[in-house]
C-alpha positions, 0 to 999 in steps of 0.5 A: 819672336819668330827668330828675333822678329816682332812681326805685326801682321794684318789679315791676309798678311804672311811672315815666313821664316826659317830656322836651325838648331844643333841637334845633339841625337838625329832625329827629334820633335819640336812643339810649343806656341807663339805667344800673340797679341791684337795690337792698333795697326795705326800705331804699332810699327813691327820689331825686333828683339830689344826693341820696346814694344808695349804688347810686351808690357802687358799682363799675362791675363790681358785679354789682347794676348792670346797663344797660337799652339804649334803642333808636335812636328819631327826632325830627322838629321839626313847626315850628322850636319843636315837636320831638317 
């Protein structure tokens, strides 16, 4: 989840959210994906992290799971406590 969060989105919807790490050089990259999946919007409430959630009990291969790529993006630390 997007910093703890399970968020069932519709179309049009938005979830922001922000986030922070230590760094231990200042400057770096960040890529990866966030892992996905259709869910009935009846009967599928968001979550947390510890909550059941039954998207997260199916396997790898069902086809309601997908992955949305997050591209290579760069941190550059404007001071040793400020990485943005």
């Amino acid at each position: 989840g997007a910093v703890g969060h399970l968020p069932v989105l519709g179309p049009g919807e938005v979830f922001e959210y922000m986030s922070g790490t230590d760094a231990a050089t200042p400057s770096g990259a960040m890529e990866g994906c966030f892992h996905m999946a259709r869910v009935d919007m009846q009967d599928t409430d968001s979550a947390h992290v510890g909550d059941t959630v039954e998207a997260l009990k199916w396997t790898p291969d069902d086809e309601r799971r997908f992955e949305m790529p997050v591209g290579r993006f760069g941190l550059v630390a404007e001071d040793d406590n400020d990485v943005r």
